[in-house]
C-alpha positions as CSV (number, residue, x, y, z in Angstrom):
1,X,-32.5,-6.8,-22.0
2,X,-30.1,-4.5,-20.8
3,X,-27.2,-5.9,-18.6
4,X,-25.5,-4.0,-15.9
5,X,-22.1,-3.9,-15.0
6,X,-19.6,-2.4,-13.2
7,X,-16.5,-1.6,-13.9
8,X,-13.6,-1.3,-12.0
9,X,-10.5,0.7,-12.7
10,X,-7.0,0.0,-10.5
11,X,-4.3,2.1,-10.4
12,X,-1.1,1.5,-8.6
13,X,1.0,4.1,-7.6
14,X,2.3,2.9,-4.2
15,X,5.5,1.8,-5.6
16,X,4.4,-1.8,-3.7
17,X,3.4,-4.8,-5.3
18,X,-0.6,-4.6,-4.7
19,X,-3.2,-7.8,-5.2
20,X,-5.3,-5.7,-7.5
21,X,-7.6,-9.2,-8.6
22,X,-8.4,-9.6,-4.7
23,X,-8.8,-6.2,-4.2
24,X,-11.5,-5.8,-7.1
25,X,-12.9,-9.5,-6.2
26,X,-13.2,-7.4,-2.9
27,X,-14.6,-4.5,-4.5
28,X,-17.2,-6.3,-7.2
29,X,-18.9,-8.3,-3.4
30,X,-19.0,-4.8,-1.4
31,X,-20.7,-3.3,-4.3
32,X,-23.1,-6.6,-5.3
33,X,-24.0,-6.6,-1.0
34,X,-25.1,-3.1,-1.3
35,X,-27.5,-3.5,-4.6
36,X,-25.1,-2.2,-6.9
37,X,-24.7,-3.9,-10.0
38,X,-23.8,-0.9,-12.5
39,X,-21.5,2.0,-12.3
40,X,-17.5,2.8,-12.6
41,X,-15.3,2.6,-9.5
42,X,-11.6,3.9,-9.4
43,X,-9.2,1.9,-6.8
44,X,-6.0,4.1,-6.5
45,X,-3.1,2.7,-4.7
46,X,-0.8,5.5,-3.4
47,X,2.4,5.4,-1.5
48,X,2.6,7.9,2.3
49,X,3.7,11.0,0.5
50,X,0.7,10.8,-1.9
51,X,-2.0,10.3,0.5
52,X,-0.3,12.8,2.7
53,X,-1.0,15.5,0.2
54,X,-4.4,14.2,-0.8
55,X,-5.4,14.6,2.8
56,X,-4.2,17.7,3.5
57,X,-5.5,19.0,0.1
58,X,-9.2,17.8,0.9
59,X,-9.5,17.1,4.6
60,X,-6.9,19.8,5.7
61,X,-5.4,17.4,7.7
62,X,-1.3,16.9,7.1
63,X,-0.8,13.3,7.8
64,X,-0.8,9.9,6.1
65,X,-3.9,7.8,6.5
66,X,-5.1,4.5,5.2
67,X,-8.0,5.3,2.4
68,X,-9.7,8.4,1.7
69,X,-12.7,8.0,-0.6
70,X,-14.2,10.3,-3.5
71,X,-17.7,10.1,-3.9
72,X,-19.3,11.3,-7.0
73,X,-22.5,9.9,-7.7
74,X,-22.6,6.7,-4.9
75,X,-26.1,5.5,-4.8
76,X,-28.4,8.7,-5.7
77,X,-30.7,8.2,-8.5
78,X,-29.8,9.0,-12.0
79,X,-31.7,9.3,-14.9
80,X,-32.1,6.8,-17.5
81,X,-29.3,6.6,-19.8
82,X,-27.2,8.8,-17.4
83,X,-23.8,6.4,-16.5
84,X,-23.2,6.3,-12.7
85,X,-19.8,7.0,-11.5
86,X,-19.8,5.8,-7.6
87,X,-15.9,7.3,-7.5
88,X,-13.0,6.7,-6.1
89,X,-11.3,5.2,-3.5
90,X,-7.4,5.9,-2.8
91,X,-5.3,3.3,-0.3
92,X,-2.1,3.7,1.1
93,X,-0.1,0.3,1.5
94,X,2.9,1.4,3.0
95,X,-0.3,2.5,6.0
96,X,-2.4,-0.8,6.2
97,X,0.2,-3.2,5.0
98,X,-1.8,-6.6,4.6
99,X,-4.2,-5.8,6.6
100,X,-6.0,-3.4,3.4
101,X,-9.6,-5.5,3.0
102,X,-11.4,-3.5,6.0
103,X,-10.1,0.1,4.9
104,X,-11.1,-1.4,1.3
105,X,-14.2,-1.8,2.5
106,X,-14.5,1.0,4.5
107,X,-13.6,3.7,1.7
108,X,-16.4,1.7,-0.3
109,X,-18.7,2.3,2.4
110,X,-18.3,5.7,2.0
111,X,-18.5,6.1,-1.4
112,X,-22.1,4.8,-1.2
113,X,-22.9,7.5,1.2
114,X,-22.3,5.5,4.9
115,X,-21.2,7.8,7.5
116,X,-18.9,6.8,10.7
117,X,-21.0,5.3,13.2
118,X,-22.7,1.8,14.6
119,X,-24.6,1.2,10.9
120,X,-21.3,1.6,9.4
121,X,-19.4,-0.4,11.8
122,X,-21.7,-3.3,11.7
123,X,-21.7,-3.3,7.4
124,X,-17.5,-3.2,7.5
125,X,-18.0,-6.5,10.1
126,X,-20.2,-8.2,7.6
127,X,-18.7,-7.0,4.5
128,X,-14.9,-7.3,5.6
């Protein structure tokens, strides 16, 4: 038998200490809640001037914000033997300060192909 797992890469660029074990822990339950129990995720911690440009780069918007998220593959089917890579999800700590487990959540969200609205909404108050 074959066992799945995920696997989570953390990066921290913010130039703030960061609780990357919580913020996995975090990660590893949003993931489990939402069926999925195999893939790679990338957490990216990034300080204003970072994000900034991420935003502006792929949004077109020139401003600092909380989390952006990278989908690649999120929840589509794949086939067998193919490794799923859900994608990233980039926070800002200087933005949410310790307040970072609901935008954690809702980049994840997003990765796994929510969109803004009431379904999303009532997931982040569950899952947050």
């Amino acid at each position: 038998m074959i066992r799945s797992v995920v696997t989570v890469e953390i990066e921290n660029r913010s130039g703030t200490e960061v609780d990357e074990a919580a913020a996995e822990a975090l990660a590893r339950s949003v993931l489990a809640a939402e069926g999925i129990d195999d893939g790679d995720l990338g957490l990216a911690f990034v300080g204003p001037d970072e994000m900034r440009d991420l935003k502006r780069e792929h949004l077109g918007v020139d401003e600092a914000t909380d989390v952006l998220s990278f989908p690649i593959d999120g929840r589509e089917e794949l086939p067998d033997g193919v490794p799923r890579q859900i994608g990233d999800a980039v926070l800002c700590p200087q933005v949410v300060g310790d307040a970072w487990r609901a935008p954690l959540v809702h980049g994840l969200l997003h990765l796994l192909g929510y969109e803004h609205g009431a379904d999303m909404e009532r997931r982040e108050a569950e899952l947050a």
